[in-house]
Structure formats: structure tokens, C-alpha cells
C-alpha positions, 0 to 999 in steps of 0.5 A: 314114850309117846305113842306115834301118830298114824300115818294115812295114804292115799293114790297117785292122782296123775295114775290115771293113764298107763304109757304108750308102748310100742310092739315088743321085740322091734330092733333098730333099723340101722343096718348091722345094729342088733340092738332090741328097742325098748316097747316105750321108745317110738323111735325105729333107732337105738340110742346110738343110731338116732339124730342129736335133738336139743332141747328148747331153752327159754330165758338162758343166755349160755357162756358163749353168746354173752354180751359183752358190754362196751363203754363209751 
């Protein structure tokens, strides 16, 4: 048997700065919606109550708005 070579470590680089975090204990501010937020969500709106956001994409075409040749 041979032995096994030892293994070294070292830190995360990219640790160098903690996450923002909002106030603890903020809930949604959609009337009747008793959800508590999340101290790293900076939205005032749970999940649910919040405005659908797409986000950007570059370079794709989707199934949709594919062009369809034609021949002449």
C-alpha cells in the first residue's frame, strides 16, 4: 500500500466581503400578506407580490421568433 500524498488548502479569495442585509423582521408591504422577508431580499415585496423581471439575454434567438427562410 502507498501512502497518500497530503492534501493542502487554502481560503476563498472572493471572501473578502460579507452580503448586504437589510433590517431583520420587515414583512411584505402588500396589504393582508403576512410574509416576513428575508434580511438579504432589498425588495419591500415577498416573492409572490413582486413585479415579473426577465432577465437580459444576449445572443439567443428563442423557438418563437426564428426566422424562417424563404426561397426564391
Amino acid at each position: 500500500m502507498t501512502p497518500t500524498p497530503n492534501l493542502t488548502g487554502s481560503r476563498d479569495r472572493w471572501s473578502g466581503r460579507a452580503p448586504k442585509r437589510m433590517a431583520a423582521g420587515r414583512a411584505c408591504i402588500e396589504r393582508g400578506c403576512t410574509t416576513k422577508l428575508s434580511t438579504y431580499n432589498r425588495r419591500d415585496t415577498c416573492f409572490l407580490h413582486s413585479p415579473v423581471r426577465f432577465p437580459r439575454i444576449r445572443g439567443r434567438i428563442t423557438a418563437g421568433t426564428h426566422p424562417v427562410p424563404t426561397s426564391q
